[in-house]
C-alpha distance (Angstrom), angle and dihedral (degrees) to the residues before:
residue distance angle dihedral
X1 . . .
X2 3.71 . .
X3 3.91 98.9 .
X4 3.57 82.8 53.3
X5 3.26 100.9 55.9
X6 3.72 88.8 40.0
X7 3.66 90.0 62.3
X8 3.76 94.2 44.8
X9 3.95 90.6 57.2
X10 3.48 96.4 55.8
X11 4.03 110.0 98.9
X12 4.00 116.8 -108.7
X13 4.47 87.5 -126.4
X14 4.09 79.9 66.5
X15 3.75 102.7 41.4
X16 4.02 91.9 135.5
X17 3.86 82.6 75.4
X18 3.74 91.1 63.4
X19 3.87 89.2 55.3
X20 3.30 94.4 41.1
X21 3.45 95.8 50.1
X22 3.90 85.9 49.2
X23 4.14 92.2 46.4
X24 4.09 91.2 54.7
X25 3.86 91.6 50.2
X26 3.42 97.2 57.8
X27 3.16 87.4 77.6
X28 3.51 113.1 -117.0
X29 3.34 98.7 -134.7
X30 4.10 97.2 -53.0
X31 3.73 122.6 123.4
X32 3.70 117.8 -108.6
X33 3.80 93.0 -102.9
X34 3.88 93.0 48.7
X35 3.99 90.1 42.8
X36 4.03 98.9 47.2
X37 4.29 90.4 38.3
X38 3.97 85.4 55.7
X39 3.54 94.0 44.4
X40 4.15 92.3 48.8
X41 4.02 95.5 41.9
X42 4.27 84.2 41.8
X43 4.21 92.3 55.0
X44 4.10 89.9 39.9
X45 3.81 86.2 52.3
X46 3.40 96.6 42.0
X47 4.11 86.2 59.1
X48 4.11 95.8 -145.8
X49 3.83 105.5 140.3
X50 4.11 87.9 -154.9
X51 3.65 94.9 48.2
X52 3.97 91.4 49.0
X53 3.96 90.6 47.3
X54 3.50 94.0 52.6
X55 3.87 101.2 37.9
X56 3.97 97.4 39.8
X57 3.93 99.5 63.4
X58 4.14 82.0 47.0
X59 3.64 88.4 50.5
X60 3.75 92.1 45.0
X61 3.66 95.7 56.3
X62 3.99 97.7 53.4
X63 3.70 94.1 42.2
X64 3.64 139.7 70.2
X65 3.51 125.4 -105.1
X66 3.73 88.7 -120.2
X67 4.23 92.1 48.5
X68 3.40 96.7 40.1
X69 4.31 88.0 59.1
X70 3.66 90.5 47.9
X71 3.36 103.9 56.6
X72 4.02 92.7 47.0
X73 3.72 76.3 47.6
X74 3.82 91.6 50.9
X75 4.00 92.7 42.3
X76 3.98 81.7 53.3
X77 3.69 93.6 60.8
X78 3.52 102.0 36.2
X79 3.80 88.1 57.8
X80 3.89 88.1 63.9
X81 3.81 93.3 37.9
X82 3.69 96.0 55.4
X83 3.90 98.4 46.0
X84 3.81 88.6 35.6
X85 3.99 95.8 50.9
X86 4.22 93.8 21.3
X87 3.61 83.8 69.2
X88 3.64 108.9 39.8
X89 3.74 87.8 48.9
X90 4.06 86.3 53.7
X91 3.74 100.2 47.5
X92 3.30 113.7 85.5
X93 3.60 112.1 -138.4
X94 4.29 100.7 88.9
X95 4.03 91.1 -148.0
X96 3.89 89.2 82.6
X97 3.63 86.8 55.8
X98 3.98 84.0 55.8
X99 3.69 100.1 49.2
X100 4.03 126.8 99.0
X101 3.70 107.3 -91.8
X102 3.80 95.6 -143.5
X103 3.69 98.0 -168.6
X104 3.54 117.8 126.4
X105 3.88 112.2 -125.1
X106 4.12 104.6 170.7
X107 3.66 100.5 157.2
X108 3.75 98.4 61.4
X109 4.23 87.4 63.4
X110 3.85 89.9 53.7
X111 3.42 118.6 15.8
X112 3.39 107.3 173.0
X113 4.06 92.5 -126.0
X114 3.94 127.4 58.7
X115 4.24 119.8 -64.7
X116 3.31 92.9 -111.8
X117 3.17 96.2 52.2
X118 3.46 97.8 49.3
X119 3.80 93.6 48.0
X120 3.26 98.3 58.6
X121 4.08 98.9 51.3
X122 3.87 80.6 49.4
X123 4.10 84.8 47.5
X124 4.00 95.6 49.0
X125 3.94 92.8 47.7
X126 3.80 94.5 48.1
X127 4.28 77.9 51.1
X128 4.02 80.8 55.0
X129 3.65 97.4 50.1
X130 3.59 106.1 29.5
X131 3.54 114.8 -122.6
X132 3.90 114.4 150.9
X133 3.95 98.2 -157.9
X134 3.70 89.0 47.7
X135 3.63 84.5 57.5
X136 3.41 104.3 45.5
X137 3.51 94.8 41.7
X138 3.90 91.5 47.9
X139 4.25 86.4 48.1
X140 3.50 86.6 49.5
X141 3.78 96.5 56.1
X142 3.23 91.9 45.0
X143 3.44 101.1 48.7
X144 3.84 84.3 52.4
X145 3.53 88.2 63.3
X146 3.60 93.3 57.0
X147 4.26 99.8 -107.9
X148 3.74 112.3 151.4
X149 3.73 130.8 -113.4
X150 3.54 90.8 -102.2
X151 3.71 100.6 36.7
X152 4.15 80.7 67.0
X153 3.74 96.1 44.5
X154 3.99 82.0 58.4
X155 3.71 81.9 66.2
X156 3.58 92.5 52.5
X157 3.71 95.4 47.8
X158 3.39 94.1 52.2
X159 3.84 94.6 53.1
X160 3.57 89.3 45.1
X161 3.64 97.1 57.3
X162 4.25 93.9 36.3
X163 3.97 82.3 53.9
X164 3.92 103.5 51.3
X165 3.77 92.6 41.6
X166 3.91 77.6 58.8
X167 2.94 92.0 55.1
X168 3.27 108.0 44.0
X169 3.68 102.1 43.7
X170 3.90 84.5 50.2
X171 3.45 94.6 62.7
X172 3.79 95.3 39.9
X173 3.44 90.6 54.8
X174 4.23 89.4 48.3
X175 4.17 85.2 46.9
X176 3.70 93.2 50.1
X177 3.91 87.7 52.4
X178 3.71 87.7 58.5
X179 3.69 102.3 43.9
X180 3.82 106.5 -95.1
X181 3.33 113.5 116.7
């Protein structure tokens, strides 16, 4: 099973990650759809080709054909929204900020699974990557739509967790290359 052997691979000196990893997939309130799409778009985001293969087939199974599509679709366009907005937002000259974008972004007018939904796999990846306005603007939405405060921190727990077992089983795998195991 791949969460098994997900669990397995992570190194005893970070344990907490196991529990962790255990403590976001409960759930934490989210549906299955919401939970599984956060988890997929989180371990895209987090760019670890062993955390994707073993989290993707899990995230397959417990969501629809149709949801499981849209949220590689929404990791897809949050990878050009953060970089895209991330860096306007950074430069400091305000006319970028002004400018047309000029990027199409189709799949965040229909999805193909509920708003919310949507906006918070776009929310957790912007987590991933780091871009503020993302965030805000992803909180906003979803705060619009009536989610909770800690119905969105979910969100960020998840990526949190997706992203340092990323990076941790990265660099294990780099360290085992070189002889320290």
């Amino acid at each position: 099973m791949s969460l098994d052997s997900l669990k397995a691979a992570v190194p005893e000196y970070a344990r907490d990650l196991r529990r962790n990893l255990d403590a976001v997939l409960d759930r934490g309130g989210l549906s299955e759809q919401r939970l599984w799409g956060t988890v997929l778009v989180c371990a895209i985001a987090a760019r670890s080709p062993y955390v994707l293969r073993e989290l993707a087939p899990e995230a397959r199974a417990r969501l629809s054909s149709e949801a499981y599509t849209t949220a590689r679709s929404a990791a897809a366009v949050m990878a050009v929204n953060n970089v895209f907005h991330r860096t306007r937002h950074l430069l400091s000259d305000p006319t970028y900020g002004e400018l047309r974008t000029g990027l199409r972004m189709t799949a965040t007018g229909h999805p193909g699974v509920t708003k919310a939904d949507f906006e918070f796999w776009s929310f957790a990846v912007s987590a991933i990557n780091g871009c503020g306005l993302c965030l805000d603007a992803h909180e906003g939405a979803l705060r619009r739509l009536e989610e909770d405060r800690g119905t969105i921190q979910e969100g960020i727990k998840i990526a949190a967790v997706i992203q340092a077992l990323a990076t941790t089983l990265d660099a294990e795998a780099v360290l085992d290359g070189l002889g320290e195991s």
